[in-house]
C-alpha positions as a LaTeX table, in Angstrom:
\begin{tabular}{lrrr}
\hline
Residue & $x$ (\AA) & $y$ (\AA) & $z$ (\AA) \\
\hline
Unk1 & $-179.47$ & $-92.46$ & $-34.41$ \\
Unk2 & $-180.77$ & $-92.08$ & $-37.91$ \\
Unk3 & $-181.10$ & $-88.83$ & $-39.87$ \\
Unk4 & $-184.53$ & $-86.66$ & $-39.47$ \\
Unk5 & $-184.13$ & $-85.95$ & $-42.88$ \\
Unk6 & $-185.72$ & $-87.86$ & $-46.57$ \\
Unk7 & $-183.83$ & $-86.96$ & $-50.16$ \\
Unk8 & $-185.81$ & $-83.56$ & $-51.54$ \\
Unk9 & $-187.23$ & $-85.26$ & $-54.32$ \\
Unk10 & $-189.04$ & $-88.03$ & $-51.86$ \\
Unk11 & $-190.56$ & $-84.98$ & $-49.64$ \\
Unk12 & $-192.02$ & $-83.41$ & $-52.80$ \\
Unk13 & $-192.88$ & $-86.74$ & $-54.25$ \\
Unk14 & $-194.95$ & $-87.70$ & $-51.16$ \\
Unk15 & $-196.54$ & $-84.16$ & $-50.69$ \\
Unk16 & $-197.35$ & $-84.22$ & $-53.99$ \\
Unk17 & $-199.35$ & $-87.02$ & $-54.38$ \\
Unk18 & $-201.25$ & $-86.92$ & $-51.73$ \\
Unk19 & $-202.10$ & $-83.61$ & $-52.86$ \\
Unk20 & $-202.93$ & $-85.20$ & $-55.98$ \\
Unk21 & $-204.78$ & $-87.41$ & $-54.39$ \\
Unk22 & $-207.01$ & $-85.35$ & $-53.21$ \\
Unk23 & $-207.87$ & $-83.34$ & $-55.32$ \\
Unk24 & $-209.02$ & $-85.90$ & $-57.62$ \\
Unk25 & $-211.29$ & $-87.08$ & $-55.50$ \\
Unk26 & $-212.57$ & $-83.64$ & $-54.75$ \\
Unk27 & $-212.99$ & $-83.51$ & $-58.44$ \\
Unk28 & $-214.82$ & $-87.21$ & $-57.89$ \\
Unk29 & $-212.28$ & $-89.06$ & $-60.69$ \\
Unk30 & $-211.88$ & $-92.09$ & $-58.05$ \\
Unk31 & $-209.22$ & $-93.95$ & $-60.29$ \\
Unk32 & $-206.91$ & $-91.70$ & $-61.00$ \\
Unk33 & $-207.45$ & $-90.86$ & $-57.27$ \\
Unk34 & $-206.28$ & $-94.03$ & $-56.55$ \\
Unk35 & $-203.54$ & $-94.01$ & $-58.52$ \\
Unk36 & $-202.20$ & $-91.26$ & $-56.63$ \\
Unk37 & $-202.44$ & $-92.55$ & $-53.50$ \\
Unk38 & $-200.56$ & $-96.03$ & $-54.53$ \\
Unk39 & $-197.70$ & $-93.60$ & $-55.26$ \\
Unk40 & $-198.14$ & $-92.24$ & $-52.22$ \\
Unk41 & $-197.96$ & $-95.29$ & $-49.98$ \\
Unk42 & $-194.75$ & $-96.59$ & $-52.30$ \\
Unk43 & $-193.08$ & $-93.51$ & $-51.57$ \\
Unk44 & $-193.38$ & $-93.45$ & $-48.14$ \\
Unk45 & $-192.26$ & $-96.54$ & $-47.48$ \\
Unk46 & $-189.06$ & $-95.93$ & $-49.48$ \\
Unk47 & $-188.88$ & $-93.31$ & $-47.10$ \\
Unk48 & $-189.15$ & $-95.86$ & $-43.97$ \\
Unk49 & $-187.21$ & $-97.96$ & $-45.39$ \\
Unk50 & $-184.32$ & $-95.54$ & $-45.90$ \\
Unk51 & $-185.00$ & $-94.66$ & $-41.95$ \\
Unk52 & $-184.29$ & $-98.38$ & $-41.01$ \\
Unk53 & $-181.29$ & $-98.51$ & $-43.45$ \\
Unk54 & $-179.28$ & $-95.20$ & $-41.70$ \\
Unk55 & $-180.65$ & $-96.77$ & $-38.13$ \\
Unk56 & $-178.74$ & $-100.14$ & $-39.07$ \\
Unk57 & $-175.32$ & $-98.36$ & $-40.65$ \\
Unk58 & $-173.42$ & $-97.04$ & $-38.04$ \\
Unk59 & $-170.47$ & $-93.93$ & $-38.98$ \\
Unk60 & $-168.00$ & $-96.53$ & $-39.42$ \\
Unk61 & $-166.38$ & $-99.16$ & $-38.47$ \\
Unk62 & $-163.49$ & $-98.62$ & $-37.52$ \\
Unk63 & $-161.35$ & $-96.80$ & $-35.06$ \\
Unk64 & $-159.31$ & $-93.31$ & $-36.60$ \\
Unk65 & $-156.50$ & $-91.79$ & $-34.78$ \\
Unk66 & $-154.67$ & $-88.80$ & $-36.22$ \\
Unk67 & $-151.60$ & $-87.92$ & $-34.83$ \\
Unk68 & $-150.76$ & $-84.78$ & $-35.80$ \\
Unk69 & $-147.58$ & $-82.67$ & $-36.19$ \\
Unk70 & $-147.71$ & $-79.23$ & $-34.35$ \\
Unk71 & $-143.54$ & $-79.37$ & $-34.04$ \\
Unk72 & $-142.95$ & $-80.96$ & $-30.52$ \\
Unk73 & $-146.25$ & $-80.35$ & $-28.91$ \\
Unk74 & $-148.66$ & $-82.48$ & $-29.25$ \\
Unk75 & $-152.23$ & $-83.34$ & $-31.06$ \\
Unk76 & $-153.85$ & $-86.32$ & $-31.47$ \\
Unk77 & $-157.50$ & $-86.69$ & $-32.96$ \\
Unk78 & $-159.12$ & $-89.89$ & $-32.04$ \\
Unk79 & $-162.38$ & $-90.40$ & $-33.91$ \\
Unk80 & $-164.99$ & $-93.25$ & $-32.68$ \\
Unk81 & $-166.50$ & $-95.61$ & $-35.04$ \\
Unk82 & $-169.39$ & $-93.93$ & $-33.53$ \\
Unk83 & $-168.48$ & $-90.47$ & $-35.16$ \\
Unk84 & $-167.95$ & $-89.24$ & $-31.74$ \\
Unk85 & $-164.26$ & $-87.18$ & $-31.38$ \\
Unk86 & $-161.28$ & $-87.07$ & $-28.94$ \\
Unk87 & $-158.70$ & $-84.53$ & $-29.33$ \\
Unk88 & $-156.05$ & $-85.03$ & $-26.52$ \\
Unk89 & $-154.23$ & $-81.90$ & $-26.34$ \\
Unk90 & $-154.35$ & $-78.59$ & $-29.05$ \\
Unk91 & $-150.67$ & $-78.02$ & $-29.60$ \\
Unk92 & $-148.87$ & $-74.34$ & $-29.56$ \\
Unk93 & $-150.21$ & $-71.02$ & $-29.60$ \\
Unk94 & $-149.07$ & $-68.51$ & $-31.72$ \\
Unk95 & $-146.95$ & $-69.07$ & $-35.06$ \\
Unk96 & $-149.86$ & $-67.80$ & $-36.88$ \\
Unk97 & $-152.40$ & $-70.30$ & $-35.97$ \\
Unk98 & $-150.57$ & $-72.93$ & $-37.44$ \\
Unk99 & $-151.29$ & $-75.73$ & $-34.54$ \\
Unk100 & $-155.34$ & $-74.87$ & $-34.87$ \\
Unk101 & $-155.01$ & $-74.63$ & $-38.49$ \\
Unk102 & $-153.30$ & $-78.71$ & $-39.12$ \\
Unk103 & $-155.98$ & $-79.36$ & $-36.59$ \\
Unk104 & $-159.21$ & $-78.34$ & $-38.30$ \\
Unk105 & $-157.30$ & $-79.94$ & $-41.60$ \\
Unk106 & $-157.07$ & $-83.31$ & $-40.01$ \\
Unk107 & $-160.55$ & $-82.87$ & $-38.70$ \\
Unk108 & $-161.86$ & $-82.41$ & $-41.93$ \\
Unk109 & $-159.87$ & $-85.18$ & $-43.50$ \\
Unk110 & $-162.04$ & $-86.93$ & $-41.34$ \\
Unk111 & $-164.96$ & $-85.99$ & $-41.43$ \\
Unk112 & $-165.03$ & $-84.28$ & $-37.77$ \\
Unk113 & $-166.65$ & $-80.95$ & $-37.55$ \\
Unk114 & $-167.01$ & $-80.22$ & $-33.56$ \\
Unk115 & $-164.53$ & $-82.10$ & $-30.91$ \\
Unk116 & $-166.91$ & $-84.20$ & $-28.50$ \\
Unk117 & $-163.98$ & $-84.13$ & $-26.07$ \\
Unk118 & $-160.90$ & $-82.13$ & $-25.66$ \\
Unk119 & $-158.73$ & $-83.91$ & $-23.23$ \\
Unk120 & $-155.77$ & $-81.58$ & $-21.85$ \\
Unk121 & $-153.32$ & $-84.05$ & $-20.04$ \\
Unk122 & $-151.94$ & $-80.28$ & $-18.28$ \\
Unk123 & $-150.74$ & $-77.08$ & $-18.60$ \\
Unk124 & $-147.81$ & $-76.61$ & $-20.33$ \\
Unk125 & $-147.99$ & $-74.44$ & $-23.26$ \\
Unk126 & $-147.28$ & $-77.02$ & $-25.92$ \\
Unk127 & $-150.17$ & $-79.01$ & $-25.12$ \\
Unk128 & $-153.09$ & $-76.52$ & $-23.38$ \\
Unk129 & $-151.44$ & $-72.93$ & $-25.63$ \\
Unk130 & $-153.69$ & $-73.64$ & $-29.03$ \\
Unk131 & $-156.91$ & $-73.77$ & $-26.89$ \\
Unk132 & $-158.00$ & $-70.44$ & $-27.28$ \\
Unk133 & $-157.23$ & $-70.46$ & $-31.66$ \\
Unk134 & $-158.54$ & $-73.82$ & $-31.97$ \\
Unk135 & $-162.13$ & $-72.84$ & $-30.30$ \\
Unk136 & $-162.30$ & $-69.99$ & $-32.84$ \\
Unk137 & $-161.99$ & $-72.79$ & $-35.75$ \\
Unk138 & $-164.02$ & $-75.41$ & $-34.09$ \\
Unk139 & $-167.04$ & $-76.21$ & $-31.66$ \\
Unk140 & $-165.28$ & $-77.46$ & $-28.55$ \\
Unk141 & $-168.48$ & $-79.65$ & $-26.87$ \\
Unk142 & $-166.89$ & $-80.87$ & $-23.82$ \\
Unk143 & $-163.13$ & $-80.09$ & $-21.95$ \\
Unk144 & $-161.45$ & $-82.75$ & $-20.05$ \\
Unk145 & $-158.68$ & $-81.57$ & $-17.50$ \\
Unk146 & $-157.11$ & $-82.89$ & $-14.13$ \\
Unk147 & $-158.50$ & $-79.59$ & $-12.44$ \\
Unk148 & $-156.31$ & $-76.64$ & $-11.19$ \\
Unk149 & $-153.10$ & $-76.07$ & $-12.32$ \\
Unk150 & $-150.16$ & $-76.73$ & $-10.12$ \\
Unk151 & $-147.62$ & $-74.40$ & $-11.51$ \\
Unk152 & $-147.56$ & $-70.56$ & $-10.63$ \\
Unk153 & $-146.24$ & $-67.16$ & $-11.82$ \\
Unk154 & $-147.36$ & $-65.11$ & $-13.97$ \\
Unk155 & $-146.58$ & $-66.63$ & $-17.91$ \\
Unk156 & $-148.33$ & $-70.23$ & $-15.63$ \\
Unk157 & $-151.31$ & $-68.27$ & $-14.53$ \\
Unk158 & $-151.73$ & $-66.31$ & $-17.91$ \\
Unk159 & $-151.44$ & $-69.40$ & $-20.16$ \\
Unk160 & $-153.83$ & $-71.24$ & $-17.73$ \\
Unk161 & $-156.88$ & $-68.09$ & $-17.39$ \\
Unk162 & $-156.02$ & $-68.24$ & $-21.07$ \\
Unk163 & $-157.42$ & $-71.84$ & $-21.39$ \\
Unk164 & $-160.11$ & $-71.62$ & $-18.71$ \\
Unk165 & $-161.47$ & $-68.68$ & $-20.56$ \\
Unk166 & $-162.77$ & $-70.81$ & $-23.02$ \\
Unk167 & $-163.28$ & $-73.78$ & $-21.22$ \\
Unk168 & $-165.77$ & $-71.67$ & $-19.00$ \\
Unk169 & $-168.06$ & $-71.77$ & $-22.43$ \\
Unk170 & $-168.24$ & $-75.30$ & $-22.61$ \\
Unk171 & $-169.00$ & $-78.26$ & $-20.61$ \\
Unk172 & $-166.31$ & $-79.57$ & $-17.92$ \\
Unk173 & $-165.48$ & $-82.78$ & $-16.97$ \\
Unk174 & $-162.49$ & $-83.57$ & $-13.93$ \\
Unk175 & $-161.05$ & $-86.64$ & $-14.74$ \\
Unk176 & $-159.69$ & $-88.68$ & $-12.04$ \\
Unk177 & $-157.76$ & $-91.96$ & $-11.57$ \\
Unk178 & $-160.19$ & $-94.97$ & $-12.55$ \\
Unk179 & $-162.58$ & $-92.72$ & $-14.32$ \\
Unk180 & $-164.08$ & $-93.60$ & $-17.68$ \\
Unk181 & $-164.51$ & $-91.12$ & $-20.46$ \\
Unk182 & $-168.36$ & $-91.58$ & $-21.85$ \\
Unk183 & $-167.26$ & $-91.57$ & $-25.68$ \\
Unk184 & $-169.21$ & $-93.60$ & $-27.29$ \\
Unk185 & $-167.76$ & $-96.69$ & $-29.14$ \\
Unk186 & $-164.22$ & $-96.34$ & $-26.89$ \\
Unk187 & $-163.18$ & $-97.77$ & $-23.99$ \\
Unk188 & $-161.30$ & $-94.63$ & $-22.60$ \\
Unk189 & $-159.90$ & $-95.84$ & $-18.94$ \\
Unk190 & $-158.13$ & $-92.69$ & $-17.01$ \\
Unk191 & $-154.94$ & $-94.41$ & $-15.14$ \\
Unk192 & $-153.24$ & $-91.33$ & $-13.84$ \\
Unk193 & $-154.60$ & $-87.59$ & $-13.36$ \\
Unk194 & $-153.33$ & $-84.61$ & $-11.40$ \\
Unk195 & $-150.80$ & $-86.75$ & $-9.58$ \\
Unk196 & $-153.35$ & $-89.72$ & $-8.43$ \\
Unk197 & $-152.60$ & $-93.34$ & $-10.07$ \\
Unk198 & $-154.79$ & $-96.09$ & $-10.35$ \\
Unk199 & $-155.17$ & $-98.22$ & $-7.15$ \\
Unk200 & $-155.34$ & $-101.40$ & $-9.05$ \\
Unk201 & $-154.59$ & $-103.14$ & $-12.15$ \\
Unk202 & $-156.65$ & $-102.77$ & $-14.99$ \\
Unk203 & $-158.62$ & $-105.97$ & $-16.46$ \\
Unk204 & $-156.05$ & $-108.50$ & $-17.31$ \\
Unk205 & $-153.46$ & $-106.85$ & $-15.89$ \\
Unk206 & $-151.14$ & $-107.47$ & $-12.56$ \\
Unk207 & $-148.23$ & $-109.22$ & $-13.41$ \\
Unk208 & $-144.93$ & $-109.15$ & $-11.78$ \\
Unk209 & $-142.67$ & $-106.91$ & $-13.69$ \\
Unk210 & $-139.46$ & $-108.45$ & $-13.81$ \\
Unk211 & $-137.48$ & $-104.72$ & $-14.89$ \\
Unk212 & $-138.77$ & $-103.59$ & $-11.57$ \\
Unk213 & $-136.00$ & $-105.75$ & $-9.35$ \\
Unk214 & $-133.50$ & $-103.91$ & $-7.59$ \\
Unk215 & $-135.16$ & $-100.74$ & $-9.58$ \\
Unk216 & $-135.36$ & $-97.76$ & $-7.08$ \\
Unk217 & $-138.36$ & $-95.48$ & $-6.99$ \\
Unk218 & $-137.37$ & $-92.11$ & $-9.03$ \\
Unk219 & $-137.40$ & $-88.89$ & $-7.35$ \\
Unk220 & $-141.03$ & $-86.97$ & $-7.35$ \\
Unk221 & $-141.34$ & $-84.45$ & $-10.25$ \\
Unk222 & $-142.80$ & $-81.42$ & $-9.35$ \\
Unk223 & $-143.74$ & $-80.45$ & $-12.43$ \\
Unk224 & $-147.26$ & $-80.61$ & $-14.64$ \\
Unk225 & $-146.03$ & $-83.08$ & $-16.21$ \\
Unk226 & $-146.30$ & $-85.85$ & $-13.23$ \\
Unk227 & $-149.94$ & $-84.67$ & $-13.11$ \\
Unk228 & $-150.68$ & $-85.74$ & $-16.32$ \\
Unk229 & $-153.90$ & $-87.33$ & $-17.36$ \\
Unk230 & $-152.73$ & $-90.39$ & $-18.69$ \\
Unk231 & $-155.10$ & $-93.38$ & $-20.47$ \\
Unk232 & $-155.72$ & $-96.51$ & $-21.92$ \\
Unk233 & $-158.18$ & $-96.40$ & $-24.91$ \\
Unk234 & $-159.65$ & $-99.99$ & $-25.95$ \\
Unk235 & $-161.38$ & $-100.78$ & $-29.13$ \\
Unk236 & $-162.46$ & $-104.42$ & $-30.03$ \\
Unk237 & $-159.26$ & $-106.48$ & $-29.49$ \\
Unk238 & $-157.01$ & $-103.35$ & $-29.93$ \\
Unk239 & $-155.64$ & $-101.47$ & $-26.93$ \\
Unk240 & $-153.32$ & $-98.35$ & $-26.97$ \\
Unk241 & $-151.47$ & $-96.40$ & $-24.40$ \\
Unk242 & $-151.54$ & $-92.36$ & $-24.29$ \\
Unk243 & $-149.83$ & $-91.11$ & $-20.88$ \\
Unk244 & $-149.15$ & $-87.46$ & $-22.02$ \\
Unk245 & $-146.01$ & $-86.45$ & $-20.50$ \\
Unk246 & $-146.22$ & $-88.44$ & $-17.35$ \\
Unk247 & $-142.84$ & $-88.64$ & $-15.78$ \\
Unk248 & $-140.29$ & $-91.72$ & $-14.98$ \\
Unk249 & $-141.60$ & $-91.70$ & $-10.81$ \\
Unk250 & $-145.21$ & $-91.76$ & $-12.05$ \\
Unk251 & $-144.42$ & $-94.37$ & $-14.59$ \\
Unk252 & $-143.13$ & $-96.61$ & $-11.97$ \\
Unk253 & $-146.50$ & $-96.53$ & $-10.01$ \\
Unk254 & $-148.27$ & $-97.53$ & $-12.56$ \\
Unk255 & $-145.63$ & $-100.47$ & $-13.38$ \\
Unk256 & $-143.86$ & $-100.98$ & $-10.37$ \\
Unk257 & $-143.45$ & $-104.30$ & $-8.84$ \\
Unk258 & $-146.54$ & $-104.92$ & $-11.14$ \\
Unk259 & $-147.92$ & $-103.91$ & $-14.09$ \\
Unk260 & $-151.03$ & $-102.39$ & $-14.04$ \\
Unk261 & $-151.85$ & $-101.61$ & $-17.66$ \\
Unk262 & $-151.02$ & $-104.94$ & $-19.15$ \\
Unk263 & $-150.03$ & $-104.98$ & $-22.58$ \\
Unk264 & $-150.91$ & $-102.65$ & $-25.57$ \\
Unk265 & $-150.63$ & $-102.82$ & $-29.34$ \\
Unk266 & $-149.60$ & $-99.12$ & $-29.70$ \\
Unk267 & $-147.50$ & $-96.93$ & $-27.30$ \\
Unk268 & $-148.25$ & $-93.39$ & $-27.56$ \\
Unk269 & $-144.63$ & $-92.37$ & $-26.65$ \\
Unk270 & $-144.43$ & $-89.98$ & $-23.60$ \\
Unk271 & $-143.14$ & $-86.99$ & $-22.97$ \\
Unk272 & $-142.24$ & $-86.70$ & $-27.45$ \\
Unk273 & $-139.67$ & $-89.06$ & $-26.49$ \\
Unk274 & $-137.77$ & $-87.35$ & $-23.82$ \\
Unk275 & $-135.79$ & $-89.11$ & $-21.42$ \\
Unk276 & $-137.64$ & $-87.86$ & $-18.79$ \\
Unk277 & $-140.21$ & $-90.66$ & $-19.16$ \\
Unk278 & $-140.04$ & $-93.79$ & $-20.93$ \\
Unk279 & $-138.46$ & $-96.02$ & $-18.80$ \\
Unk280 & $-137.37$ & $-99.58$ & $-19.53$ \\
Unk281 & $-140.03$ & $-100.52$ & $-16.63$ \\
Unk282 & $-143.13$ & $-99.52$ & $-18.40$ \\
Unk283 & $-141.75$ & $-99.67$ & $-21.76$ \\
Unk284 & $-140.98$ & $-103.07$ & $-21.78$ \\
Unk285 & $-144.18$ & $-104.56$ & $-19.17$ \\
Unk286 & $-146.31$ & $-102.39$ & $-22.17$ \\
Unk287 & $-144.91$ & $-104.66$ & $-24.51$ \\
Unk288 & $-146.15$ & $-102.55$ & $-27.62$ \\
Unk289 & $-145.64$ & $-104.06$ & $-31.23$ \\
Unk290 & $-145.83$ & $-100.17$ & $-32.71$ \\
Unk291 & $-144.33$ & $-96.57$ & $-31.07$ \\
Unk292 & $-145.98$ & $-93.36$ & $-32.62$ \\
Unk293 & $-143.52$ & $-90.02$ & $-31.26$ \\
Unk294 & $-144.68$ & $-86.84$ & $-31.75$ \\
Unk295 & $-141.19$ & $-85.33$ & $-31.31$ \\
Unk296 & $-140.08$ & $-82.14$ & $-33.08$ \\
Unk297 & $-137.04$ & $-81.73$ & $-35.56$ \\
Unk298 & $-135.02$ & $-80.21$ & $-32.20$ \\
Unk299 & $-137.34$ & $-81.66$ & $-29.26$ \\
Unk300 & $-137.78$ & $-84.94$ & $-28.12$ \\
Unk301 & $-136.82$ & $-87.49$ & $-29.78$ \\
Unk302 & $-134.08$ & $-88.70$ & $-27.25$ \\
Unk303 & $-131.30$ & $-91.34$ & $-28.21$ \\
Unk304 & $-131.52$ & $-93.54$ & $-24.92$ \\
Unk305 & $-135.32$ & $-93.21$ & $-25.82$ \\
Unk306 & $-135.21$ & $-94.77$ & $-28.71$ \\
Unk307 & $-132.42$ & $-97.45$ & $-28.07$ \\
Unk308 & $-134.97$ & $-98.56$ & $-25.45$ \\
Unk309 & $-137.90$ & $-98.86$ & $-28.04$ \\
Unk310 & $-135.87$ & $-100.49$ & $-30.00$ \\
Unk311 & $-135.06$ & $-102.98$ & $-27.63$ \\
Unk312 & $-138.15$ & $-103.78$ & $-26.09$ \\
Unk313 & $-139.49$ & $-107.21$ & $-26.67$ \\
Unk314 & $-142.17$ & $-107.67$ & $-29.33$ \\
Unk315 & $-141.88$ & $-103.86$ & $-30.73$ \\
Unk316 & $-141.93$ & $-104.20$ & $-34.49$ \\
Unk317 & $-141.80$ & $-100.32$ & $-35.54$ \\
Unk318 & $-141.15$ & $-96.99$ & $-34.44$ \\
Unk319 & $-143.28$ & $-94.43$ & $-35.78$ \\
Unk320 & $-141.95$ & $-90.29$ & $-35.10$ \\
Unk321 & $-143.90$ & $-86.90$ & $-36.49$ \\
Unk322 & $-139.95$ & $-86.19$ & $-37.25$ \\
Unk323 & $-136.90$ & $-86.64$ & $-38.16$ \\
Unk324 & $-134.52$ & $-85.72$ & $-34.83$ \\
Unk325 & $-131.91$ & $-84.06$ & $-35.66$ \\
Unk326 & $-129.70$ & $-84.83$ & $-32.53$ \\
Unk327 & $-130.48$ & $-88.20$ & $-32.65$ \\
Unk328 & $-128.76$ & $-88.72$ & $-35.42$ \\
Unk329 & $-129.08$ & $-91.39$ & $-38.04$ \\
Unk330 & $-128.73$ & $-94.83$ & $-36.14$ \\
Unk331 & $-131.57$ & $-93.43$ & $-33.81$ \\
Unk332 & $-133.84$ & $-92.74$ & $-36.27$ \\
Unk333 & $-136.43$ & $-95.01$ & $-38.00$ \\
Unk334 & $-135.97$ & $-95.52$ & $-41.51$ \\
Unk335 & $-137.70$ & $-92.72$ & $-44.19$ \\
Unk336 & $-140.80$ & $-94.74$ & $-44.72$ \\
Unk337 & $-141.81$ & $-94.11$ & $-40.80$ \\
Unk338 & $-141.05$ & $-90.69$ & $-40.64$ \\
Unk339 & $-143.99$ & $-88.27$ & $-41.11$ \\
Unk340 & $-141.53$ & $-85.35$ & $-41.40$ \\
Unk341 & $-137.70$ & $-85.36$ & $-42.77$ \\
Unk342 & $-137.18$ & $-81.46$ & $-43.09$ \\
Unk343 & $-136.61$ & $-79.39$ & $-40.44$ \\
Unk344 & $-139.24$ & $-76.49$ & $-42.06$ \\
Unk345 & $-142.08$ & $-78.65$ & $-43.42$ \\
Unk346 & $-145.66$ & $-78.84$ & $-44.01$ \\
Unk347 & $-146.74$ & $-80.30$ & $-40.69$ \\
Unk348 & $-147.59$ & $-84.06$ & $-42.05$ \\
Unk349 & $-149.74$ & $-86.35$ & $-39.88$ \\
Unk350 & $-149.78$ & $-90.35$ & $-39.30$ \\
Unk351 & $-153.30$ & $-91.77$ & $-39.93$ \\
Unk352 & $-153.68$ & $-95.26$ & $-37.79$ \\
Unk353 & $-156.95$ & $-96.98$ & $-39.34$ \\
Unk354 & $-158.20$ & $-99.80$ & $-36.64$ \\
Unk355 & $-160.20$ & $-102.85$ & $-36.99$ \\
Unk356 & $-162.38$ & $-104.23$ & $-33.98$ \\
Unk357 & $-160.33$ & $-107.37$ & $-34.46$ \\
Unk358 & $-157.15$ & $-105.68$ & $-33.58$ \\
Unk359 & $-155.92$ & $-105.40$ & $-36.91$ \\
Unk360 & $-154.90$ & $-101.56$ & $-37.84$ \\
Unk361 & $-152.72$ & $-99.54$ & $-40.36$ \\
Unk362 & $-150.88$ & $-96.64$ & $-40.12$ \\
Unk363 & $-150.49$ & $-94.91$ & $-43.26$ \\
Unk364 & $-147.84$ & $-91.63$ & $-44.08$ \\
Unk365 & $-149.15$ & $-89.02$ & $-46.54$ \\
Unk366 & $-145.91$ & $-87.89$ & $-47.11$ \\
Unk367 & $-144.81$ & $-90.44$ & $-49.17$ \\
Unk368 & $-147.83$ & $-93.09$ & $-49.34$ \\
Unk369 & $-146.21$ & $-95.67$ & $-47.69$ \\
Unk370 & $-148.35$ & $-97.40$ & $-45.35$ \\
Unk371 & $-147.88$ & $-100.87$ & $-43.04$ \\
Unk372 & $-150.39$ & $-103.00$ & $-41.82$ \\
Unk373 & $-150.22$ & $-105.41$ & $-38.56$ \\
Unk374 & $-152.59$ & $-108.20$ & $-38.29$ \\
Unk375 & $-154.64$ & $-108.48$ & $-35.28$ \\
Unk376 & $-153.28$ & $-110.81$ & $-32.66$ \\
\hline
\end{tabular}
């Protein structure tokens, strides 16, 4: 839609004219009357034709995802080329509003000053705790959840009246399995939500997954976590893979003997790379060329985890918010891919720029270095 606004100086140059105008011809001086009102007509359609230019330009065009660092929880801003926003989770509460605070400063890095949608994949307090600080920063427009929470006890019941507090002030949308988030610009496909899985593949998907054979199903976690909302985001040519922290028997319904999400460009690691999730099964039938882990310094960022990203067919790099300190150095990516190397840091982001041909970039501020990966 295009602005309902014209430049200050084209209002007062229209009004005034035609003011002009006519009071000239009040005064009966028809030619300078006239002259007025040519200036008149020129100016207004400069001003129609700067309504047809901001109708034709849309906010961009490309896809922005910011994945930000709020120390082992998790944030990640998705921004439309529409302008619309998707923030999938709000990070911590407490430490002094530091999760809300990198929030709103990735927001405004790009250009984002209300979240459309606020997707909460469940109730743990590293992904649903910054709720309440966050909505005293930002407009919240609409919350996304998978409905009530599973857990009990009191610090489960407080955290979650906590979040529903503010949810209550905004509009509320229960995603289920097979549901489509209406953002424009994004195709957001739900594939797993308060336990429930898709019931069949996704376009293109369905193959035989060879990592499946002789592969029993994993015990049932009875957790939030296996209620995650999980999803597959599509732009153009470019498809990525966000399944919160969806656990290892919930990954193998969604992979298990086929694959129902087909492949992806970028895997939005699970779980900040515990080895709770992330199995070989869906790793591998994902079949990602980039892994983005929003691990802390001391959480996540598993060994076995990574030795299987490392190993799975057609992944070119591995992307973490930190440096994991019991990982150690072999199970680490290289400096360039690591938002974070200090254990007490600034909180840096990765920016992933996407083009509707597939092609993106994902660019470090910490130290500038950024890689590109051609569409395919």
């Amino acid at each position: 839609m295009g602005p309902t606004w014209f430049p200050h100086w084209l209002q007062n140059g229209i009004y005034l004219s035609l003011r002009y105008a006519t009071a000239i011809c009040s005064g009966k001086h028809i030619a300078f009357a006239a002259h007025a009102t040519i200036l008149a007509m020129r100016m207004l359609r400069l001003a129609a034709l700067l309504a047809g230019l901001a109708v034709a330009l849309p906010a961009s065009s490309k896809l922005e995802i910011y994945c930000i660092d709020v120390e082992g929880g998790k944030a990640t801003l998705w921004v439309s080329p529409s302008g619309e926003s998707m923030l999938v989770d709000a990070g911590w509460p407490g430490h002094n509003h530091r999760d809300a605070e990198r929030i709103a400063a990735a927001a405004k890095a790009a250009g984002v000053k209300k979240i459309d949608y606020l997707v909460i994949t469940h109730y743990h307090s590293d992904h649903v705790g910054g709720v309440p600080q966050l909505a005293e920063k930002m407009k919240i427009r609409t919350f996304v959840d998978h409905g009530p929470n599973s857990e009990t006890g009191q610090p489960a019941e407080v955290l979650f009246g906590e979040y529903a507090r503010f949810r209550d002030k905004g509009e509320h949308l229960v995603a289920k399995a097979g549901d489509k988030l209406p953002i424009k610009g994004l195709d957001v496909e739900i594939v797993s939500s308060d336990g429930a899985l898709i019931a069949s593949p996704l376009a293109g998907a369905g193959q035989p997954n060879p990592d499946c054979n002789g592969l029993a199903a994993p015990a049932p976690d009875q957790t939030e976590n296996a209620r995650s909302i999980g999803m597959v985001v599509t732009y153009g040519s470019f498809r990525a893979v966000d399944l919160g922290d969806l656990t290892k028997d919930k990954e193998y319904g969604l992979v298990c003997p086929a694959n129902k999400l087909g492949t992806v460009d970028l895997f939005m690691v699970s779980h900040h790379g515990l080895d709770q999730s992330n199995s070989a099964a869906l790793v591998h039938a994902v079949h990602a060329r980039v892994a983005i882990e929003n691990n802390g310094a001391h959480k996540g960022g598993s060994p076995d985890v990574w030795q299987i990203l490392h190993d799975s067919p057609g992944m070119e790099d591995i992307w973490q918010l930190h440096y994991s300190v019991p990982a150690g150095k072999d199970r680490n990516p290289a400096d360039p891919f690591l938002a974070n190397i200090d254990e007490i840091c600034q909180g840096q982001w990765l920016k992933v720029t996407v083009e509707k041909d597939g092609a993106f970039e994902i660019y470090n501020p910490r130290n500038k270095y950024a890689k590109k990966y051609g569409g395919r």
